[in-house]
N, C-alpha and C positions, 0 to 999 in steps of 0.2 A: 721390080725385084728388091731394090734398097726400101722401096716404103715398107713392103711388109714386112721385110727384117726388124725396119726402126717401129712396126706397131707392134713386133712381136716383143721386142725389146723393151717397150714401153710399158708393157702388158707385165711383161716378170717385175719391173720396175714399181709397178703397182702394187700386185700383188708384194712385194716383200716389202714395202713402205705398211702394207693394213697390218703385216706381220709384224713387224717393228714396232707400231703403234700399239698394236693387242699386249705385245711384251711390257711396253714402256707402261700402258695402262695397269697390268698385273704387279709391274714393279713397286708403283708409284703407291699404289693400295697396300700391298706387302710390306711398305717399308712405311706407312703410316700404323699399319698395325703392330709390326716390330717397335716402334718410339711409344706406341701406348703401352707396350707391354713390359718395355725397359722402362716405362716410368713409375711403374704401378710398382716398384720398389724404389722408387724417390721418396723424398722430404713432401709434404704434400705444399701447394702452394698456399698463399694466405692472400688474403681478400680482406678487406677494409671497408667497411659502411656500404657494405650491399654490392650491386653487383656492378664489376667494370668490363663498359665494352671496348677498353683496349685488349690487343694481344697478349696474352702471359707471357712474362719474362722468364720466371723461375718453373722449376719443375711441376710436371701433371701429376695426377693420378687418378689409383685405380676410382670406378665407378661405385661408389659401396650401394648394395640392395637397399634399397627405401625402406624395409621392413626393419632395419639395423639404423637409420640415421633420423634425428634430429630436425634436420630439414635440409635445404638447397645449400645453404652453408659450407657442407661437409664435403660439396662438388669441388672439381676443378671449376677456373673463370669460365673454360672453353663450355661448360658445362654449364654452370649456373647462365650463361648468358644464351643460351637453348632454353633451358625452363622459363627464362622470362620473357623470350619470344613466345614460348606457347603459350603463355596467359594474356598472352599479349593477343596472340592470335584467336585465342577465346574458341569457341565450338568449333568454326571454320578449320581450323588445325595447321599446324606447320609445316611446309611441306620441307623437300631436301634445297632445293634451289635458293627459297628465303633465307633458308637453314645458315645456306655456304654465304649469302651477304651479311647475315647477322656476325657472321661467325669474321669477318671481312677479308672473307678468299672471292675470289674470282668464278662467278657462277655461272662465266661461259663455259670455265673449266670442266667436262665430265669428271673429271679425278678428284674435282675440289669438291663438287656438289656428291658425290658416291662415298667421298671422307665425313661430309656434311650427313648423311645419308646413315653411314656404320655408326655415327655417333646417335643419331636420333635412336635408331634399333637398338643403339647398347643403353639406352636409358628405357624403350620399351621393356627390356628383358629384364633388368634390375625395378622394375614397378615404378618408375619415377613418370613416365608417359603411355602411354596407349597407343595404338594405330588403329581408328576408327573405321578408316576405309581404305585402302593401300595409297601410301605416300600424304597421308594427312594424318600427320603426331599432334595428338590434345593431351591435356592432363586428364588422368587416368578421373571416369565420371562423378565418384566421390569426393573429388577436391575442387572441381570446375567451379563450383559454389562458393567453398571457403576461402579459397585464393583468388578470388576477382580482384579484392582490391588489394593484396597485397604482391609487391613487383616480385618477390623471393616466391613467393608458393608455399613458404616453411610454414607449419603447425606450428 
């Protein structure tokens, strides 16, 4: 009688720990997407002789449409150092997993690799990358050429 108590126990126990996690998961996303979107009215950060793969210190910002900028420059770091993994990555494409090491979160992390992840898709939708086949981001096919050998990608 006591063990089935304690599997029954065990069971709700579970159950509301994957509940907990689902939450924490939706938070952890939520609340990356709320800091891009409080930043997208910041000072934009500034970048010095191309691109650094330290972490930003100072303020992100918004993604501007490719069709509006200049080149990778005009990115946040967190951003410019995305695009220079995918030229990096060349035709083979960048996935989200690389994404979140480049980017230098923790790519056991589901949360890091899926922030890793909203970022590549927010540079699909703004024309700055492509998704050639689900979860492999290249530069969009018209610039794979003219940015090989340049680590920026910028025109």
């Amino acid at each position: 009688m006591r063990v089935e108590e304690l599997e029954a126990e065990l069971e709700r126990v579970r159950e509301a720990l994957a509940e907990a996690e689902d939450v924490l998961r939706r938070r952890v996303i939520g609340l990356e997407q709320y800091l891009e979107a409080l930043a997208e009215t910041d000072a934009p950060a500034v970048v010095a002789d191309g691109v650094s793969r330290r972490k930003p210190v100072g303020p992100r910002r918004a993604v501007p449409h490719r069709d509006n900028a200049p080149g990778t420059e005009v990115l946040s770091v967190d951003y410019q150092v995305l695009m220079a993994a995918a030229v990096e990555a060349g035709a083979d494409g960048l996935g989200a997993r690389r994404a979140a090491v480049v980017l230098g979160w923790d790519s056991a992390s589901a949360s890091r690799v899926e922030g890793a992840r909203a970022r590549l898709k927010r540079l699909v939708e703004r024309g700055w990358l492509a998704e050639v086949r689900p979860g492999g981001f290249t530069l969009p096919v018209a610039e794979q050429g003219s940015a090989a050998g340049r680590p920026g990608g910028g025109s």
